[in-house]
C-alpha positions in Angstrom: 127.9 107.1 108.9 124.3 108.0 107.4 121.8 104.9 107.7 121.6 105.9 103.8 121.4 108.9 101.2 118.5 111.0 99.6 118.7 112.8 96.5 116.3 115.7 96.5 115.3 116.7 93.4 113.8 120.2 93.2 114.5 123.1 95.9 110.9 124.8 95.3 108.9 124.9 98.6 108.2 120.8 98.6 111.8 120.0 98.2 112.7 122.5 101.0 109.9 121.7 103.6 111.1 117.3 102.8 115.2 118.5 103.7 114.2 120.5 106.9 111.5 117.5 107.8 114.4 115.2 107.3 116.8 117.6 109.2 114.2 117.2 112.1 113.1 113.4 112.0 115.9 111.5 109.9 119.4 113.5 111.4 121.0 109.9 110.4 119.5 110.4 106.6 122.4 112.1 104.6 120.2 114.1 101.6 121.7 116.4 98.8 119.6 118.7 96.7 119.8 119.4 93.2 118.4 122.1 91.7 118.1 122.6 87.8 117.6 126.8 88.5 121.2 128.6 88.4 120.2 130.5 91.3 117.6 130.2 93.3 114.0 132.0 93.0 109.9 131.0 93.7 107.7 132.6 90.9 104.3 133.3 91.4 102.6 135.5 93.7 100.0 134.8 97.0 99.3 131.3 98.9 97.1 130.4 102.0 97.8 128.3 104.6 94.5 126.8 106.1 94.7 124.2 109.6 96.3 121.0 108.2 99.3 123.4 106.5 99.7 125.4 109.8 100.2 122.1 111.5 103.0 121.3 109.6 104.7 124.2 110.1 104.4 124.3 113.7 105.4 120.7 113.8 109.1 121.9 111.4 109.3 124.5 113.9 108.8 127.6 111.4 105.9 128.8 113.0 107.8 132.5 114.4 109.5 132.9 111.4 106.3 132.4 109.1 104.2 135.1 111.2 106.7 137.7 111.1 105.7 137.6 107.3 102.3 136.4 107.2 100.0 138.8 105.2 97.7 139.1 107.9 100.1 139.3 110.5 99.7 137.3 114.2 96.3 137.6 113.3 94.9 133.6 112.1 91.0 134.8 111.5 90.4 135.4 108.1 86.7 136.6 107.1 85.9 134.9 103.4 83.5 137.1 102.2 82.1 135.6 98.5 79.7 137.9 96.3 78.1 137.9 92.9 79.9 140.5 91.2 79.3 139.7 87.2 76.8 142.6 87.8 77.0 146.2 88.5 75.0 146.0 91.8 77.0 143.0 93.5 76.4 141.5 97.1 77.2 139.0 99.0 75.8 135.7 99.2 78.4 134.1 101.9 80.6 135.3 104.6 82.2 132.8 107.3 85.3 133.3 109.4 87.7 130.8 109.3 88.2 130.6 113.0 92.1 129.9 113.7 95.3 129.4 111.3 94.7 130.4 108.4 97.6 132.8 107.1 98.1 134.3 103.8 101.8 134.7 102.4 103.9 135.9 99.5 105.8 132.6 97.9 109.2 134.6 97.3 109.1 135.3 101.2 108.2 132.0 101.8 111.0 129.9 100.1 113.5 132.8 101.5 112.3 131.4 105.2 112.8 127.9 104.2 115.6 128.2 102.7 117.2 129.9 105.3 116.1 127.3 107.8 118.3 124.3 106.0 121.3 124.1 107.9 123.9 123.6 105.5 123.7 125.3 102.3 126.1 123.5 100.5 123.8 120.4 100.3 122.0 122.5 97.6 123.6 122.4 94.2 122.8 124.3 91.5 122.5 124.3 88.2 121.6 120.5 87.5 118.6 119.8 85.8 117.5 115.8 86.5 117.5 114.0 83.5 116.8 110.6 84.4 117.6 107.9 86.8 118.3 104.2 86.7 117.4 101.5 88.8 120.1 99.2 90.6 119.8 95.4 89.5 121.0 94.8 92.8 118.6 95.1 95.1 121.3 96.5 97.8 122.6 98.7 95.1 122.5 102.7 94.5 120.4 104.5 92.3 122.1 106.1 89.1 121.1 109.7 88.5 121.8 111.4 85.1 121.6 115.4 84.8 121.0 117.0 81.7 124.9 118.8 82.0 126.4 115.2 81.7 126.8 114.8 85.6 125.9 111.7 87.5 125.6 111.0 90.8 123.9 108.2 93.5 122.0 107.1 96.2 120.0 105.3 98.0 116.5 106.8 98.1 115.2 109.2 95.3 113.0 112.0 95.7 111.2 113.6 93.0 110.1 117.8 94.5 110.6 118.8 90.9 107.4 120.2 90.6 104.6 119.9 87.6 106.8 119.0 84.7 108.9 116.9 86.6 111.7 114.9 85.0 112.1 112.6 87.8 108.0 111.4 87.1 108.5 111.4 83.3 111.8 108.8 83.9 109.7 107.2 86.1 106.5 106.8 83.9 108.6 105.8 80.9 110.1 103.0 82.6 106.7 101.8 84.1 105.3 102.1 80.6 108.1 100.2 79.2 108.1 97.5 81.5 104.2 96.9 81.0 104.7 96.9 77.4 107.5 94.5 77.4 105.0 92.3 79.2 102.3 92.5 76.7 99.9 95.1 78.7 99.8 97.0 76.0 96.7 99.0 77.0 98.4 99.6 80.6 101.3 100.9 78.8 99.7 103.6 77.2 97.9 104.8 80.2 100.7 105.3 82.2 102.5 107.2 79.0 99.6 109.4 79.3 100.7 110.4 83.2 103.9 111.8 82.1 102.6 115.0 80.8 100.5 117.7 83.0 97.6 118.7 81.3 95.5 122.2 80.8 92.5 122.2 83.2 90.7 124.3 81.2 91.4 127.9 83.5 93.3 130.5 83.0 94.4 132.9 85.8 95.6 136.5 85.6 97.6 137.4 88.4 98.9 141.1 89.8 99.9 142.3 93.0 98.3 145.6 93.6 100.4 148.0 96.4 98.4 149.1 99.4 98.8 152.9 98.9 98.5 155.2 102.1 95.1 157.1 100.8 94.0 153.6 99.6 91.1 154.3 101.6 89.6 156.9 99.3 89.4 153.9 96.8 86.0 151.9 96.5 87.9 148.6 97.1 89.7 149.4 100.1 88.0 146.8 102.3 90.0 144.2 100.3 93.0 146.0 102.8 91.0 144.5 105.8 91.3 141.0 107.4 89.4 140.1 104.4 89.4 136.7 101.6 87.0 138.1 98.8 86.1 135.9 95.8 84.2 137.5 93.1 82.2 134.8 91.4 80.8 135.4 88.2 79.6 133.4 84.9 82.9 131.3 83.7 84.6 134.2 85.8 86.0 134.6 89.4 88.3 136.7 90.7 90.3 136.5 94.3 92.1 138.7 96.4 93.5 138.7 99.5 96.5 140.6 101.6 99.7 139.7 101.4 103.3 140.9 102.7 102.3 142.0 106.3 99.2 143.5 104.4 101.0 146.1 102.5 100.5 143.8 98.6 97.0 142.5 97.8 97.1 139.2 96.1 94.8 139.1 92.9 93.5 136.2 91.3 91.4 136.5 88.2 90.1 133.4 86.9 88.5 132.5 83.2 87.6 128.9 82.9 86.5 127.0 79.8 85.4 123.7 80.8 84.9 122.2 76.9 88.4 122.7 77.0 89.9 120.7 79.7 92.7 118.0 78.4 93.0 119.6 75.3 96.2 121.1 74.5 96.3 124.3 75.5 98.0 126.8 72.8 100.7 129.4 73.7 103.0 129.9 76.6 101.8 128.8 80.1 103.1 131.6 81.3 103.3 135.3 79.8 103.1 138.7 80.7 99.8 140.6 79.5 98.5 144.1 79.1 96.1 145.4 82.0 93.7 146.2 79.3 93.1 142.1 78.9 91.6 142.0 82.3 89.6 145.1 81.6 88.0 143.6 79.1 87.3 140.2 80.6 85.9 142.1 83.8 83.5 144.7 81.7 80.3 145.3 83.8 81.3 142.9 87.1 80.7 145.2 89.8 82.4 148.6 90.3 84.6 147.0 93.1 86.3 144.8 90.7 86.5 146.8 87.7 88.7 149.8 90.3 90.6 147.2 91.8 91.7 146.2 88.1 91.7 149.5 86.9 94.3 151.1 89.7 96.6 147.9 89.8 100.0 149.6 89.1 102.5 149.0 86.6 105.3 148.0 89.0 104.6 146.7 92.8 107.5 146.7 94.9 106.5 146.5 98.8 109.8 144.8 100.7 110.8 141.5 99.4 107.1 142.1 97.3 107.9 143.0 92.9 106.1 142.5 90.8 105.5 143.9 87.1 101.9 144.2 86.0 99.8 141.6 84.8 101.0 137.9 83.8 98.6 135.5 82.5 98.5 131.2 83.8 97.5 128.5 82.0 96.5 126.3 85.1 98.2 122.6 84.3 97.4 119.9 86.5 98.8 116.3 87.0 96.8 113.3 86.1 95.6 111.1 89.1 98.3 108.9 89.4 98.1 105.3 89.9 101.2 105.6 92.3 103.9 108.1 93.4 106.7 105.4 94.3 108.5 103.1 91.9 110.8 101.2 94.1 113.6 103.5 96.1 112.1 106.2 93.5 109.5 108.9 95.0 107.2 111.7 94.0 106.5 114.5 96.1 104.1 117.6 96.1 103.7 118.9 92.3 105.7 116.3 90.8 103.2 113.8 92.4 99.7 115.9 92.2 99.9 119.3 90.8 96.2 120.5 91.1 94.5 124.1 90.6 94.2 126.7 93.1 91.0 127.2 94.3 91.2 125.9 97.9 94.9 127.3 97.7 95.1 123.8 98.9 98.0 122.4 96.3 101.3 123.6 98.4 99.9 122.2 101.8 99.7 119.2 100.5 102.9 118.9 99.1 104.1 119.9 102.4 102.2 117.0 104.2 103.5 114.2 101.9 107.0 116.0 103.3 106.0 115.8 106.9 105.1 112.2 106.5 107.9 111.3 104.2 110.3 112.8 106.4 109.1 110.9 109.6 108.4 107.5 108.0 112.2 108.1 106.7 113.6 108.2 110.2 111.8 105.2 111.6 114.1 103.5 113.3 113.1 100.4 111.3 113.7 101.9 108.0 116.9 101.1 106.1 118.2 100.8 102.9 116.9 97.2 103.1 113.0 97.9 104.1 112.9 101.6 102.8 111.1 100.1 99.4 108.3 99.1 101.8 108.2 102.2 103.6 107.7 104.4 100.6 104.7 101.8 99.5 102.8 102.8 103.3 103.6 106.5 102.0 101.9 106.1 98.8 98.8 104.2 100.3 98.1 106.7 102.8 99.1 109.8 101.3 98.3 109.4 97.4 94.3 108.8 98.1 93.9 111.8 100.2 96.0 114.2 97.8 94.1 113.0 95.1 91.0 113.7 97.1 92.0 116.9 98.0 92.8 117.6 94.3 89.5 116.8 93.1 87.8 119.1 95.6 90.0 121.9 94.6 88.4 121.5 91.1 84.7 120.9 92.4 86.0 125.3 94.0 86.8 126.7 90.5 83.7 125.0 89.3 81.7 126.4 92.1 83.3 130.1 92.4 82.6 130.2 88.2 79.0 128.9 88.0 80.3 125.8 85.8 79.6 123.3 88.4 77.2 120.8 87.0 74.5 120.6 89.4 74.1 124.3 89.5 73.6 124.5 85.7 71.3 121.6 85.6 69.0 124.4 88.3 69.4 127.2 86.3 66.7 128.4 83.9 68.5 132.0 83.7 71.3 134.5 85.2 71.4 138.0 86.1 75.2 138.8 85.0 77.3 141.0 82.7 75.8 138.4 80.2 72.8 139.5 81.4 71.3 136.6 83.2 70.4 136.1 87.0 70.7 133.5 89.4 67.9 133.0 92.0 68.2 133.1 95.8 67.3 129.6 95.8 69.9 128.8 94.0 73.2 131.1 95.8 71.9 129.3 98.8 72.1 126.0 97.5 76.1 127.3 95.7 76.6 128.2 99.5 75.6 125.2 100.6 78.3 123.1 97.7 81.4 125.6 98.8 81.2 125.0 102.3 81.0 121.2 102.0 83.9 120.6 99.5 86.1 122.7 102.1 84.8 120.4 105.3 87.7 118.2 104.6 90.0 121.4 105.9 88.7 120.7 109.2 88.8 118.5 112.5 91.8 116.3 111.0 94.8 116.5 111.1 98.2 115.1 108.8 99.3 114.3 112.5 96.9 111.3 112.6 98.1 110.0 109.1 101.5 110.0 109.8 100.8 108.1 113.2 98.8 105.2 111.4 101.9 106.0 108.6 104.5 104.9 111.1 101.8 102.1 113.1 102.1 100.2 109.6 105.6 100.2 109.5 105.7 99.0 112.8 103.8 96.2 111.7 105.1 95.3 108.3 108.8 95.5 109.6 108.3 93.5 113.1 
């Protein structure tokens, strides 16, 4: 008999990395996964996995499965090579090596290995979309859970892996709101009302896959085929590419950002396909690099478990920082908890270590149906701070990779770009300088030590 039950919601990559951490550190934890997709499917295109991520995977034992499909293969040292391209000379202004375990990946092949790691498929269920949930009154009693096809079901612990527009947080938020405001804090009320919805960060990315050809290297840009991460910064601009699918795909990235706009409303779908000539125009005088690398990027990529069509066009929605991820037996995990944008390709990681942690603090031996409520309060104090730390960072990237950040404006007198202004050497070093520190976080730590003071706490608050 299970010690008590788990209701995923969400089989993305969070909700499938939480099962198999479960799988591996709760085996007494009975958990069910509901999906709202009628089959399932990972949209998008690249992600990197730096140290901290790489740990986690060894950890889940997915490690073999994970190289055999790794864009860079068994190789883990990735040059990042960052230039000024908005010009038709460009150069580079920063190289480093990332030094060990960093991998680059394709997100279809990636859920495919996850999924095929969960050891009994019929725990996923299809086709039911969360709706909302409802507390027991009794503080021994199940959780109610409402999907949008009339269903119901229980259980004991909740988890919300149902990504950036996530039902499970909007049920959640509503019933914090309406609980403050039943108490007079009406003020309170409306700030956590404001949490339910993501919000536009102000960037929009336009994303292609681009097929490594065999007499790719009569191109200018084959060195993007090498061991390589290149970001093309620019004015308001950047662009990113890097191999993926056992280097036969390059990933491309290519980033607008309009930081007067951030938390407005952002008009139009969030996601749509666009015609190549968009990014042609956007990219007009960068570098001739860029400009071929946009200009050859076929209509239809299709490299092994790799298809894509053309060129589809991200509004980049974040989550607001949340003043908690737990209400109760009730739990928010990776994008449901802290959706953030890209540009330390640092959002999945983190929603894999709140699933490392969350798995193990599950299967403590001194977590129950009884104490779990103060278990998932020692996961939201450990792991909320650094994801939202880790999120800001993330921002503090685009900011940098664009030219938008602040501090470098406040330097700058004039730019040599399309736009036909220059930045000096003075400054490049001192933007080297800013992208290098807001990535030091990367290194030297581990999740490992965060789930060990994670499970120290418990051990404490549950003598």
């Amino acid at each position: 008999m299970p010690k008590f039950t788990v209701a995923i919601a969400g089989a993305g990559l969070g909700g499938l990395v939480f099962a198999i951490a479960l799988q591996k550190y709760a085996p007494d934890v009975d958990f069910q996964i509901y999906e709202a997709a009628a089959q399932l499917a990972e949209i998008g295109a690249g992600i990197g996995f730096q140290p901290r991520t790489w740990f986690v995977m060894r950890e889940l034992g997915l490690e073999s499965a994970l190289l055999n499909i790794s864009g860079n293969g068994q190789k883990s040292d990735l040059t990042l090579i960052y230039r000024k391209a908005d010009q038709h000379e460009g150069f580079t202004f920063n190289e480093s090596v990332a030094d060990k375990e960093n991998y680059t990946f394709h997100r279809a092949q990636l859920h495919q290995v996850f999924l095929a790691h969960i050891q009994d498929p019929r725990r996923i269920h299809l086709g039911k979309r969360f709706a909302s949930y409802t507390l027991p009154t009794d503080p021994a009693g199940q959780i109610d859970i409402n999907f949008k096809d009339g269903s119901t079901t229980t259980c004991d612990v909740l988890v919300g892996a149902d990504g950036i527009k996530s039902n499970v947080r909007a049920s959640m938020y509503t019933q914090l709101a309406d609980a403050a405001e039943g108490a007079g804090r009406a003020d309170e009320a409306f700030s956590l009302r404001s949490c339910i919805a993501p919000v536009w960060s102000g960037f929009v990315t336009h994303r292609a896959l681009l097929k490594r050809e065999p007499d790719d290297q009569k191109s200018s840009c084959h060195t993007t085929w090498m061991d390589h991460l290149i970001v093309y910064c620019g004015k308001k601009r950047h662009v990113v590419s890097y191999p993926i699918a056992k280097g036969r795909a390059l990933n491309i990235a290519a980033v607008t950002a309009a930081p007067e706009l951030e938390g407005t409303l952002y008009e139009g779908p969030w996601v749509a396909k666009v015609p190549k000539e968009e990014v042609t125009d956007l990219y007009s005088g960068w570098e001739p690099e860029v400009e071929e690398m946009i200009r050859i990027t076929h209509h239809k990529c299709t490299t092994q478990a790799v298809d894509s069509s053309g060129w589809s066009k991200w509004a980049i929605h974040v989550v607001k920082k949340l003043p908690t991820f737990v209400d109760g037996r009730v739990v928010l995990l990776a994008d449901a908890a802290h959706a953030m944008v890209p540009f330390q390709g640092a959002g999945a990681g983190q929603g894999f270590e709140d699933a490392l942690m969350l798995g193990k603090i599950l299967g403590h031996p001194k977590v129950t149906r009884e104490t779990v409520s103060s278990a998932l309060k020692v996961y939201d104090e450990l792991r909320r701070p650094v994801a939202q730390h880790v999120a800001a960072l993330c921002l503090r990237s685009g900011q940098f990779h664009s030219f938008i950040a602040p501090e470098i404006q406040s330097t700058v007198t004039s730019w040599a770009g399309s736009d036909g202004q220059a930045l000096g050497k003075e400054q490049l070093a001192k933007l080297t300088e800013a992208i290098e520190r807001v990535k030091e976080w990367r290194n030297g730590t581990t999740v490992e030590e965060d789930c060990k003071a994670a499970l120290r706490k418990i051990d404490e608050q549950l003598a």
